[in-house]
N, CA, C and O atoms as a CHARMM CRD file, in Angstrom:
* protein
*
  340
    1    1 UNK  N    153.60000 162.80700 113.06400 PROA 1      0.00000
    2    1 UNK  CA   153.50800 161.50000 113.69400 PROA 1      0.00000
    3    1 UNK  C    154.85300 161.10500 114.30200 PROA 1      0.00000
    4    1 UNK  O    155.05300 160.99500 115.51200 PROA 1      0.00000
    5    2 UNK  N    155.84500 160.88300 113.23800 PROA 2      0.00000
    6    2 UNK  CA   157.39800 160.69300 113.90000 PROA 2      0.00000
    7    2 UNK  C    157.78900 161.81000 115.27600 PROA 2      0.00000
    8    2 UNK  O    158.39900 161.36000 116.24700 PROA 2      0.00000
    9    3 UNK  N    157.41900 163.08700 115.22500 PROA 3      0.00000
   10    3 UNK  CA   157.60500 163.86200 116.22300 PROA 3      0.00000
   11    3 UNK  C    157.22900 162.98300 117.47500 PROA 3      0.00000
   12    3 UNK  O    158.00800 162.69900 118.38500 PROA 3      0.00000
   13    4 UNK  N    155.64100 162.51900 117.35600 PROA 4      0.00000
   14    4 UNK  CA   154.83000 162.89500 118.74900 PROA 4      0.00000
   15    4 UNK  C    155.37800 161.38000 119.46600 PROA 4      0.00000
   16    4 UNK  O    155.22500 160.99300 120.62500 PROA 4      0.00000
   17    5 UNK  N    156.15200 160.62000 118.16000 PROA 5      0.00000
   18    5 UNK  CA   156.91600 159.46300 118.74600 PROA 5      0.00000
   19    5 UNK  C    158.01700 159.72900 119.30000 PROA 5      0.00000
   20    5 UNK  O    158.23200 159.14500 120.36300 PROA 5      0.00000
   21    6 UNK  N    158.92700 160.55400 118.84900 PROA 6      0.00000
   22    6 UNK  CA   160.31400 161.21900 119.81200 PROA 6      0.00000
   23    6 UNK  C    160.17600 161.81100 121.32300 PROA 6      0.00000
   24    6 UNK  O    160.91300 161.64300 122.29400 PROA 6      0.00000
   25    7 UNK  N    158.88500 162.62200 121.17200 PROA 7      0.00000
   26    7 UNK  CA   158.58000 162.74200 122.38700 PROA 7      0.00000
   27    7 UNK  C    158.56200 161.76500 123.30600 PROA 7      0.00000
   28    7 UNK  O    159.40800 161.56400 124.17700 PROA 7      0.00000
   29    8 UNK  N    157.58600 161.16600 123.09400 PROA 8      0.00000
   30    8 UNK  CA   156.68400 159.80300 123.95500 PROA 8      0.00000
   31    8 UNK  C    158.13100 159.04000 124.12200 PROA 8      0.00000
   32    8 UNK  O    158.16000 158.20700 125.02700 PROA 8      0.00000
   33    9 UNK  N    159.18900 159.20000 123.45200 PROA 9      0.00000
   34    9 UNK  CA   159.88500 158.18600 123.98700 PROA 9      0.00000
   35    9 UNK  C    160.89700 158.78700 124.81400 PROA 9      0.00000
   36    9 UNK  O    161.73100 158.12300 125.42900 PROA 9      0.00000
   37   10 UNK  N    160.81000 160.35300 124.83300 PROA 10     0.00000
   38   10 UNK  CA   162.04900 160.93200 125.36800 PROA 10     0.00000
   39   10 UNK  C    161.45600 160.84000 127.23800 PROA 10     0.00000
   40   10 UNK  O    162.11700 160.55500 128.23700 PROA 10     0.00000
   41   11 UNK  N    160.01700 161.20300 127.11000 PROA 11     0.00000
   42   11 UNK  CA   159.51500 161.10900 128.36500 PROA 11     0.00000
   43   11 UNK  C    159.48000 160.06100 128.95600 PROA 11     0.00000
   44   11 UNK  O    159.49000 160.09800 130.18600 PROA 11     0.00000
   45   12 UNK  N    159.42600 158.72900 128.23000 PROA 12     0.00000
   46   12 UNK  CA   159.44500 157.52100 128.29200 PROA 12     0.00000
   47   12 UNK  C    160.47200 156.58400 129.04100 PROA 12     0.00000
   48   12 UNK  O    160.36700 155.74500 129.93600 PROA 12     0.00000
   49   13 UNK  N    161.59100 157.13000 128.23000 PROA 13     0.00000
   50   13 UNK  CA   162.85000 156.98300 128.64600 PROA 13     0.00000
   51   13 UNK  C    163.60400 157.94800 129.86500 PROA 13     0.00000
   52   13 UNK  O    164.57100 157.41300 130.40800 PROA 13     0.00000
   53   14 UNK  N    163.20600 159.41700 130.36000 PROA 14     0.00000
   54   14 UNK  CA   163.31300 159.27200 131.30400 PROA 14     0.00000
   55   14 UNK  C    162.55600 159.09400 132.50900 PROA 14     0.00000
   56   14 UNK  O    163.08400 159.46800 133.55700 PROA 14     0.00000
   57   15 UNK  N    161.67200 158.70400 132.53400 PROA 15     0.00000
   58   15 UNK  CA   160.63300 158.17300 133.47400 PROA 15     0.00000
   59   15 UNK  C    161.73100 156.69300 133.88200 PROA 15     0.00000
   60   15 UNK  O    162.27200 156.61900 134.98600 PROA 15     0.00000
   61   16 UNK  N    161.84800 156.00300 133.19500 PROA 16     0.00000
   62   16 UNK  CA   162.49400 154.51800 133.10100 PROA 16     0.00000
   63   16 UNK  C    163.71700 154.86100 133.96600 PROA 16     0.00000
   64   16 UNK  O    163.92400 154.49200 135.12200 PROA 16     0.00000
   65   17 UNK  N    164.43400 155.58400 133.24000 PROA 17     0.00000
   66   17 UNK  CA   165.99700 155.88500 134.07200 PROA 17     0.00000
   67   17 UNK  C    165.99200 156.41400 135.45700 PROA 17     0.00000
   68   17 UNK  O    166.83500 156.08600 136.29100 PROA 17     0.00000
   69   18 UNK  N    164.68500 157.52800 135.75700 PROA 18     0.00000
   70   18 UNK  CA   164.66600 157.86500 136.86000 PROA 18     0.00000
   71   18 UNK  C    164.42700 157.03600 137.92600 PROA 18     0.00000
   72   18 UNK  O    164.89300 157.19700 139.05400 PROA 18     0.00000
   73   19 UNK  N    163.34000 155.70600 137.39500 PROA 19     0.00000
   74   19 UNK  CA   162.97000 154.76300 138.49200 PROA 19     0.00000
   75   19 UNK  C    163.54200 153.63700 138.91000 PROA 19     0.00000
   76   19 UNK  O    163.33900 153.07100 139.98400 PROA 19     0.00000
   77   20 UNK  N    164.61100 153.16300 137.63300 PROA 20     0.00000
   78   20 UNK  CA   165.74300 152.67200 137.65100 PROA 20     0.00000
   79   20 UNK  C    167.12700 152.33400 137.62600 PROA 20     0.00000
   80   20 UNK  O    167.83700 151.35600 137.39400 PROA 20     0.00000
   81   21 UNK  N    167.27400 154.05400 138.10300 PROA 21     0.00000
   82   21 UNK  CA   168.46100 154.23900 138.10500 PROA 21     0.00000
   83   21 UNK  C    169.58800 153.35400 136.92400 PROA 21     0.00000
   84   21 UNK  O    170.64500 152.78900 137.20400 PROA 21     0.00000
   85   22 UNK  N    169.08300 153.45300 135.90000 PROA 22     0.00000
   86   22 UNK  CA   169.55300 152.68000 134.65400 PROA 22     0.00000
   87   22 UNK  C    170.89100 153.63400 134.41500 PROA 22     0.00000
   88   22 UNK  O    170.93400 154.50000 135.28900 PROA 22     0.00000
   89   23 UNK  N    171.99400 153.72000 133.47600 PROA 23     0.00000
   90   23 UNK  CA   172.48900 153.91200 132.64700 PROA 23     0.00000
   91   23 UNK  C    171.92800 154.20500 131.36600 PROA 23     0.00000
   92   23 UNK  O    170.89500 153.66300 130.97100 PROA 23     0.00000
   93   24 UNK  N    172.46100 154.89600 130.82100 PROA 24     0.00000
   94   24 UNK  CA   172.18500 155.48500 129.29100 PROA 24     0.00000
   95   24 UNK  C    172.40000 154.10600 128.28500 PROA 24     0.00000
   96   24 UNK  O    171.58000 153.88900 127.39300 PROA 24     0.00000
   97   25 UNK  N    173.50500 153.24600 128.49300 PROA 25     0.00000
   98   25 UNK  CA   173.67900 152.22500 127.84800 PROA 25     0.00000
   99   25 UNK  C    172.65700 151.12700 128.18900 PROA 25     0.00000
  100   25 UNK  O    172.45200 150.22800 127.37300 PROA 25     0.00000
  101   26 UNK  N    172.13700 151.16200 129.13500 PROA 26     0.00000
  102   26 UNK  CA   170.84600 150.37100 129.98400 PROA 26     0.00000
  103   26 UNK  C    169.74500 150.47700 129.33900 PROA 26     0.00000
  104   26 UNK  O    169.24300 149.50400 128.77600 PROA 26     0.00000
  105   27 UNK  N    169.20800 151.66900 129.32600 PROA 27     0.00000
  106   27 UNK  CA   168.25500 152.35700 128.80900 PROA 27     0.00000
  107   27 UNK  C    168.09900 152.13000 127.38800 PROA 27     0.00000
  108   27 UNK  O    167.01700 151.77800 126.91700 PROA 27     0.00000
  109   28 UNK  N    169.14300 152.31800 126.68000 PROA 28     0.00000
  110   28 UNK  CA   169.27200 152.15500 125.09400 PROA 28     0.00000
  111   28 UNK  C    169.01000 150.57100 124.55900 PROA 28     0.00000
  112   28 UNK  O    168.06800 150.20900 123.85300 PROA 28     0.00000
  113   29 UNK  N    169.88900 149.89100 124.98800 PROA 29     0.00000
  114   29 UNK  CA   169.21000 148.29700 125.33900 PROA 29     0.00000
  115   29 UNK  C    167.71500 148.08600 125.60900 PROA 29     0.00000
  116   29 UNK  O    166.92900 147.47000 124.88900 PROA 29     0.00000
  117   30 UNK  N    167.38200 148.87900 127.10600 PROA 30     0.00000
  118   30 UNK  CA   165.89500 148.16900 126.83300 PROA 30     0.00000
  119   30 UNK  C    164.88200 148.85700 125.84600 PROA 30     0.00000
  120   30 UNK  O    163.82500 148.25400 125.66000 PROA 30     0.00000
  121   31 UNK  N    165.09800 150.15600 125.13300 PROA 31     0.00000
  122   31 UNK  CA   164.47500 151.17500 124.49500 PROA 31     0.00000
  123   31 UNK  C    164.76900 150.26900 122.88100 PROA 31     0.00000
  124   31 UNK  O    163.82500 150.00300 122.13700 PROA 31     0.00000
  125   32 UNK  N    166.05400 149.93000 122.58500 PROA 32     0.00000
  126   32 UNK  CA   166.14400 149.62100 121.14800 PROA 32     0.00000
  127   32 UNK  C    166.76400 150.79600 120.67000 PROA 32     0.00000
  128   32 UNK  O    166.45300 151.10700 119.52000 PROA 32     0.00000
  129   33 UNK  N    167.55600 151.52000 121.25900 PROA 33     0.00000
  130   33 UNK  CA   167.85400 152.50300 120.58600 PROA 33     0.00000
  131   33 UNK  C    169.20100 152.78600 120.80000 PROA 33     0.00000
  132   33 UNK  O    169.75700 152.21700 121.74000 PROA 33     0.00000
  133   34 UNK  N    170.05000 153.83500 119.85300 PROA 34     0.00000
  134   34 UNK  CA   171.19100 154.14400 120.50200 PROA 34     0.00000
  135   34 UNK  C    171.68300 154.74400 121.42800 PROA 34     0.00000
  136   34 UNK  O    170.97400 155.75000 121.41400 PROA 34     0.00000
  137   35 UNK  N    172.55900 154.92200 122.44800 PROA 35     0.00000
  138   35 UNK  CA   173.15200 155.74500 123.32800 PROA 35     0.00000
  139   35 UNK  C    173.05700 157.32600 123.01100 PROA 35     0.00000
  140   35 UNK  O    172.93600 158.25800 123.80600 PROA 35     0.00000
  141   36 UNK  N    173.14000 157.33800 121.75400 PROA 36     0.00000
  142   36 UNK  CA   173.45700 159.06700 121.24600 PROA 36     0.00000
  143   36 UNK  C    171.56700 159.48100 121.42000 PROA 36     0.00000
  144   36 UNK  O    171.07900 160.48400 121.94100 PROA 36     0.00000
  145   37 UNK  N    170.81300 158.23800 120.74200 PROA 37     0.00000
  146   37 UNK  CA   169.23400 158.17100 121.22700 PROA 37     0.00000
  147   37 UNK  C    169.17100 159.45600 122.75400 PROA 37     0.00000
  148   37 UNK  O    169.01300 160.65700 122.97300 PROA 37     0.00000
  149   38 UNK  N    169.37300 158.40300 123.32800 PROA 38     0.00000
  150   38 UNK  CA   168.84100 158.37400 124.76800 PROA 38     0.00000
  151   38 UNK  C    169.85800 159.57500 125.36400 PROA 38     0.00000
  152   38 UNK  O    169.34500 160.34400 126.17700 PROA 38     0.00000
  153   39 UNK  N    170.75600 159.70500 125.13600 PROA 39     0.00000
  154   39 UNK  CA   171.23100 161.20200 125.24100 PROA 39     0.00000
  155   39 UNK  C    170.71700 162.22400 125.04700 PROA 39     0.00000
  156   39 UNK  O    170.21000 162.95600 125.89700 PROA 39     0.00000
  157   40 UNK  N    170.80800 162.45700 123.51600 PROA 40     0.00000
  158   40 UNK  CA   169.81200 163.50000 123.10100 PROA 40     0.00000
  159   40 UNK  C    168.47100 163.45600 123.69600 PROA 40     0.00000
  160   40 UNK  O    168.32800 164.22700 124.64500 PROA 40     0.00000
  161   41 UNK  N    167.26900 162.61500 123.31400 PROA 41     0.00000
  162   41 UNK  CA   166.36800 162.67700 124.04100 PROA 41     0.00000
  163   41 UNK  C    166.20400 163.72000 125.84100 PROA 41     0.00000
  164   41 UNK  O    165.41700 164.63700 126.07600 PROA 41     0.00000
  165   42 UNK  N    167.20400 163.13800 126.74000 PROA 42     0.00000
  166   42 UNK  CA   166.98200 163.46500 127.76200 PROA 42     0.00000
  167   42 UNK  C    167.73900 164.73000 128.04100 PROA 42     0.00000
  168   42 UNK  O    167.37800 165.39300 129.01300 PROA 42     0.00000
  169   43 UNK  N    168.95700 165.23500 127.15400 PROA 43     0.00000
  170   43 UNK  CA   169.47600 166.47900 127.71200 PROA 43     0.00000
  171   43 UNK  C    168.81400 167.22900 126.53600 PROA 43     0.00000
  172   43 UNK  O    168.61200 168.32200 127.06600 PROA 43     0.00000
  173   44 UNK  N    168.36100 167.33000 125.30700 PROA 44     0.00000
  174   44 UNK  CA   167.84800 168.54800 124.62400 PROA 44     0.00000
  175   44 UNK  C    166.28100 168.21400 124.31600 PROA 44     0.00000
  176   44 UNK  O    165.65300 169.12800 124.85000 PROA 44     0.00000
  177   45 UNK  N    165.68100 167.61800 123.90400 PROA 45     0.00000
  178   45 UNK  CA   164.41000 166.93900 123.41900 PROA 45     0.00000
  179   45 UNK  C    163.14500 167.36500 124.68000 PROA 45     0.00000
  180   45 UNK  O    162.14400 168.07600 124.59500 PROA 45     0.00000
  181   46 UNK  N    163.68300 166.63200 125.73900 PROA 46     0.00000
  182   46 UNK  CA   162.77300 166.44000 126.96600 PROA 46     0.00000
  183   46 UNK  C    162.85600 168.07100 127.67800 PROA 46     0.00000
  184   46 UNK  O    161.87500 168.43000 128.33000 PROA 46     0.00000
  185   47 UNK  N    163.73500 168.78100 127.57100 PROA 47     0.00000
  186   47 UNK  CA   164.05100 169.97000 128.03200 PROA 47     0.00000
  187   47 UNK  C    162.76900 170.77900 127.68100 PROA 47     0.00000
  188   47 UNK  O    162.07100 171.36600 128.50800 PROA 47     0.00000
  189   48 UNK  N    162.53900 170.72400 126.24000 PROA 48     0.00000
  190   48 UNK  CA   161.33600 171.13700 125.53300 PROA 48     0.00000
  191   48 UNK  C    159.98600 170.68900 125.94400 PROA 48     0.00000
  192   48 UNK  O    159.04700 171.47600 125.82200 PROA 48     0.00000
  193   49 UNK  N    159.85000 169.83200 126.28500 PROA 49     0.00000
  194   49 UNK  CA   158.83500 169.26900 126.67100 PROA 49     0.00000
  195   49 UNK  C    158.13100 169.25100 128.29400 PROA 49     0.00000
  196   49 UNK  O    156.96600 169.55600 128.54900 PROA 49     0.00000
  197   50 UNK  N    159.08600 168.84700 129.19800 PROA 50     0.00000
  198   50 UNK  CA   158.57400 168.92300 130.36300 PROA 50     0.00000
  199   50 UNK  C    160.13400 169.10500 131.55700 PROA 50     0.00000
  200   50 UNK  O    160.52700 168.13900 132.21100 PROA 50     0.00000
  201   51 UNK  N    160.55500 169.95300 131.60000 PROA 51     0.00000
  202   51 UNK  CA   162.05500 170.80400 132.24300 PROA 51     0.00000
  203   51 UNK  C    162.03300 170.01900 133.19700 PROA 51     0.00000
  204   51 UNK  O    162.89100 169.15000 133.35200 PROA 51     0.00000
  205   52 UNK  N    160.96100 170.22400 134.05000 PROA 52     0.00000
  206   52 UNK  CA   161.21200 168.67000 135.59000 PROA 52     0.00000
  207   52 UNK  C    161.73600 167.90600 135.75100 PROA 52     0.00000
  208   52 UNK  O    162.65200 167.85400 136.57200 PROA 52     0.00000
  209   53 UNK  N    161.38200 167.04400 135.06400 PROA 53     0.00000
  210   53 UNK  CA   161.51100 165.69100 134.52100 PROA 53     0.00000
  211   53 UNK  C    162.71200 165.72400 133.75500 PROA 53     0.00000
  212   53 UNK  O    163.24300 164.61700 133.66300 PROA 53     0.00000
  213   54 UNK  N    163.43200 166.86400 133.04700 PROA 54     0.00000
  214   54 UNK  CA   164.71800 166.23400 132.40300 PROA 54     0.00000
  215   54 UNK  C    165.62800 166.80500 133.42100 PROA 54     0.00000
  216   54 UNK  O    166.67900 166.17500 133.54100 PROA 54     0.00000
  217   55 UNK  N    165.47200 167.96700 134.27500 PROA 55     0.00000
  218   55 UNK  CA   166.12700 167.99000 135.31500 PROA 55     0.00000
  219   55 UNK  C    166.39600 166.65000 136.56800 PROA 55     0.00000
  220   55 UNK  O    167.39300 166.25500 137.17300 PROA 55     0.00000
  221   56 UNK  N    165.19000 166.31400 136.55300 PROA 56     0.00000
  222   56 UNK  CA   165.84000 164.83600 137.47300 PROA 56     0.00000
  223   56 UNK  C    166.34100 163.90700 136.52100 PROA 56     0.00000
  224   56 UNK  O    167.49400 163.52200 136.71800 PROA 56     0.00000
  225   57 UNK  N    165.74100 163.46500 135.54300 PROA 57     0.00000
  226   57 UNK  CA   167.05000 162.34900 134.48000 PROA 57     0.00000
  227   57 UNK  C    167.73800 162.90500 134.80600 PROA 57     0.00000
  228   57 UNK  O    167.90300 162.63600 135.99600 PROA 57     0.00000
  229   58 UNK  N    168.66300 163.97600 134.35200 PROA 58     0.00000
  230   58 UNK  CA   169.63800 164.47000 134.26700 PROA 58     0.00000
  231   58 UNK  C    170.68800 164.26200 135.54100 PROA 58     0.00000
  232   58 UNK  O    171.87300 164.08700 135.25800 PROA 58     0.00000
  233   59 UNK  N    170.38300 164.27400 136.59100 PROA 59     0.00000
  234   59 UNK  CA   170.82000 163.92900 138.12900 PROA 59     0.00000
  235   59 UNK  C    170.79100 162.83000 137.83400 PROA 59     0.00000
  236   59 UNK  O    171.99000 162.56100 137.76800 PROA 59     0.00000
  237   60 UNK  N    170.21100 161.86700 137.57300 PROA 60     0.00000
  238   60 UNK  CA   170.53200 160.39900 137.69600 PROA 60     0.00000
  239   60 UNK  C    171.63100 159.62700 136.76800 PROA 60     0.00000
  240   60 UNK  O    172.16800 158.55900 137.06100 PROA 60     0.00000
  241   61 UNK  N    171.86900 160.46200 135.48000 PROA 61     0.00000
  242   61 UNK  CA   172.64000 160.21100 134.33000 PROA 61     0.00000
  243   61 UNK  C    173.94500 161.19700 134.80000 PROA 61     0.00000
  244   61 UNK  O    174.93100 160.94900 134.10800 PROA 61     0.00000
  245   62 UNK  N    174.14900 162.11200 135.67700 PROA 62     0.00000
  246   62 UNK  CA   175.29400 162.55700 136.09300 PROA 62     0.00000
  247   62 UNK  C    175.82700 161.87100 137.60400 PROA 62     0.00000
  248   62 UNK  O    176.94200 162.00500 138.10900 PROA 62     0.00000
  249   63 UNK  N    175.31300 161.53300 137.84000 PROA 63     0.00000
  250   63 UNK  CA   175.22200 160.32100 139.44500 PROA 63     0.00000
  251   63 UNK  C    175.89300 159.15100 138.63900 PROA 63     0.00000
  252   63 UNK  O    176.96100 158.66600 139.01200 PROA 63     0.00000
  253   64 UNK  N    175.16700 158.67700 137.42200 PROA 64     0.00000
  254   64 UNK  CA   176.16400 157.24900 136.83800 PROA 64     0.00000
  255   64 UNK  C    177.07400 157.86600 136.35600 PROA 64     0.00000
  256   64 UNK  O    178.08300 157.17300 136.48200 PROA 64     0.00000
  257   65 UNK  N    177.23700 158.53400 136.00300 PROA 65     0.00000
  258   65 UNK  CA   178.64800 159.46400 135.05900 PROA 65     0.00000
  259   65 UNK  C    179.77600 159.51800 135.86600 PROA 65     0.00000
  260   65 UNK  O    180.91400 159.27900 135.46300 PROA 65     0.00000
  261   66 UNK  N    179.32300 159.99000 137.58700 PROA 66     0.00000
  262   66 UNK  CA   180.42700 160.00200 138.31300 PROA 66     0.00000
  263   66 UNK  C    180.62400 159.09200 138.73400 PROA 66     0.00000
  264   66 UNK  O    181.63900 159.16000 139.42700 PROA 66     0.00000
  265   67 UNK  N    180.04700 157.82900 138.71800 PROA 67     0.00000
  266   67 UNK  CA   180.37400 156.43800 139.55400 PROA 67     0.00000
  267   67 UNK  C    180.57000 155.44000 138.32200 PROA 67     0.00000
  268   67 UNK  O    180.32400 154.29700 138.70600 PROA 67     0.00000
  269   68 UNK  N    180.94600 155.48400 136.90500 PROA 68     0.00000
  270   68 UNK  CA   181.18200 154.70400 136.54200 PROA 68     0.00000
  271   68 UNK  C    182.36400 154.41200 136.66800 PROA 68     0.00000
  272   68 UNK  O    182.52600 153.19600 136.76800 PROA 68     0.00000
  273   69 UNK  N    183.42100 155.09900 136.71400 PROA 69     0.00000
  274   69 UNK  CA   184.89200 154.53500 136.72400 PROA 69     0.00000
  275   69 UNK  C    184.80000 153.61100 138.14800 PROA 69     0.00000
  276   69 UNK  O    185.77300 152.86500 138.26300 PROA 69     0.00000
  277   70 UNK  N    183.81500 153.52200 139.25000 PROA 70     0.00000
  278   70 UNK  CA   184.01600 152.51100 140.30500 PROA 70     0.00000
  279   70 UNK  C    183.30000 150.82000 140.08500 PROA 70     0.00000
  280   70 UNK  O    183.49700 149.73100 140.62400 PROA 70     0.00000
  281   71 UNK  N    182.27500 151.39800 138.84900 PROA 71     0.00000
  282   71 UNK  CA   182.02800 150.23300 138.35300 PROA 71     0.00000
  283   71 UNK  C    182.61100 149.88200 137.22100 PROA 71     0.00000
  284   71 UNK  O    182.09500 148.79000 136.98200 PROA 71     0.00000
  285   72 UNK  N    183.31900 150.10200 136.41700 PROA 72     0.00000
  286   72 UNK  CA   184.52600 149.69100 135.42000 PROA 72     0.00000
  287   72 UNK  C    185.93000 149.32000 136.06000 PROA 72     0.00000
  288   72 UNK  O    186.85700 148.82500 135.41900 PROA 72     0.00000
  289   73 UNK  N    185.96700 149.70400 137.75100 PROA 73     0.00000
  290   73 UNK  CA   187.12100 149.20900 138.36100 PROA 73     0.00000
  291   73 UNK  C    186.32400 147.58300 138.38400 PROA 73     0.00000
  292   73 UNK  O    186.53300 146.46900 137.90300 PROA 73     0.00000
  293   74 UNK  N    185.73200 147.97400 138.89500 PROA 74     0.00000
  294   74 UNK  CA   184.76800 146.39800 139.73700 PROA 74     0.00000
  295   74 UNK  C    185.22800 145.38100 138.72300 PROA 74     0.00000
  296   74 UNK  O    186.16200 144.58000 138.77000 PROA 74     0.00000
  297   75 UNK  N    184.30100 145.63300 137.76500 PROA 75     0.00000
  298   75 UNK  CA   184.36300 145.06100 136.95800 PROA 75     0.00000
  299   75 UNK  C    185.45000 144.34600 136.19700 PROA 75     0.00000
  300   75 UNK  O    185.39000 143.22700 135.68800 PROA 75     0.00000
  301   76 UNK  N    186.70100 145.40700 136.21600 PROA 76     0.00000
  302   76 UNK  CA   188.21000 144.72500 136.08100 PROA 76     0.00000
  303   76 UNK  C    188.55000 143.49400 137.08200 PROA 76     0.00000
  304   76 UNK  O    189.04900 142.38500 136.89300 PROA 76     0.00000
  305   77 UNK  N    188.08300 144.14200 138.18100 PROA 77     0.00000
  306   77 UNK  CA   188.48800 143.41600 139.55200 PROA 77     0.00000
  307   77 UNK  C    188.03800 141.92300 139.73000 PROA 77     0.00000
  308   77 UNK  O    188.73300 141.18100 140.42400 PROA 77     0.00000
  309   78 UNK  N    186.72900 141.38900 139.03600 PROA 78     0.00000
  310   78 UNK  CA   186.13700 140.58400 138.78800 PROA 78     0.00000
  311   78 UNK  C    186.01400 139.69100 138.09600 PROA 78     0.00000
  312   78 UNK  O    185.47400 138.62400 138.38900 PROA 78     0.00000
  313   79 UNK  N    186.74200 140.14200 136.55300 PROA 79     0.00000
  314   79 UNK  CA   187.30000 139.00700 135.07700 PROA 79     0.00000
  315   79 UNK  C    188.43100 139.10200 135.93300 PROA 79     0.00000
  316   79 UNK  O    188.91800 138.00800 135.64700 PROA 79     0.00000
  317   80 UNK  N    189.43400 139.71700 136.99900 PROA 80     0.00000
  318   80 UNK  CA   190.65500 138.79300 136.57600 PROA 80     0.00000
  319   80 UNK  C    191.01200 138.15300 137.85600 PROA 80     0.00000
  320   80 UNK  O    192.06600 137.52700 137.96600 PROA 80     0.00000
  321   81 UNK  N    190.07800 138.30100 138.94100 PROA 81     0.00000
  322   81 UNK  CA   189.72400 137.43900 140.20400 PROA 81     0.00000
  323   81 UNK  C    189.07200 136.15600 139.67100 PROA 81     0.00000
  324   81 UNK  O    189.24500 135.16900 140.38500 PROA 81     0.00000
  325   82 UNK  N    188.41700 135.99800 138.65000 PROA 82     0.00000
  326   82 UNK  CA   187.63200 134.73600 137.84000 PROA 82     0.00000
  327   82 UNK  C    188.78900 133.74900 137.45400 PROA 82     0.00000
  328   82 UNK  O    189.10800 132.63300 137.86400 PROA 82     0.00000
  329   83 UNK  N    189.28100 134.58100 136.52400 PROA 83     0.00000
  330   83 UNK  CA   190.70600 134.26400 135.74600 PROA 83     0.00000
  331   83 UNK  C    191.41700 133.02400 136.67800 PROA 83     0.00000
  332   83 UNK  O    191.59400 131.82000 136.49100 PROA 83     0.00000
  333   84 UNK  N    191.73700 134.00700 137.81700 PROA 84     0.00000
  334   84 UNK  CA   193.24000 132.98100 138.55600 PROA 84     0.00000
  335   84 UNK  C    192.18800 132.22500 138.97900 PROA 84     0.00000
  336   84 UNK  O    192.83500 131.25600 139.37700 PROA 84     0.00000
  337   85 UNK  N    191.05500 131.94300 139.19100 PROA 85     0.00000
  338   85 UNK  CA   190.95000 130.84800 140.37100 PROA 85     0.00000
  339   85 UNK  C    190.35300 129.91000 139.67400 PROA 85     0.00000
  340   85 UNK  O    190.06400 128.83700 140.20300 PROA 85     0.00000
């Protein structure tokens, strides 16, 4: 039973990320689960299950991987543009 729930959520979860270009930390939030969750799930779990499908998560979770340091700039850029004014 616990298995056929890991599944359902690994497919689950990347179905979600793929259509929303979410984050892993995104994902884990709306899932209830942890980051290490939704990791595992989509790079070893889902592999087993349906390769397609964790091949495209996988592009979408390495697409945020390379663009987060432009949104962690932003984001600096933004508390301390708030700040002075």
């Amino acid at each position: 039973m616990k298995k056929m729930y890991m599944e359902e959520r690994a497919v689950e979860l990347a179905q979600y990320i793929i259509d929303s270009k979410d984050t892993v930390r995104g994902a884990a939030k709306k899932f209830g689960v942890s980051k290490s969750t939704v990791h595992k799930d989509i790079t070893e779990r889902l592999r087993k299950i349906n390769l397609s499908l964790a091949i495209e998560a996988k592009k979408v979770l390495d697409e945020n991987k390379a663009e987060r340091h432009i949104r962690g700039g932003e984001a600096t850029r933004l508390k301390y543009t708030t700040n002075k004014s």
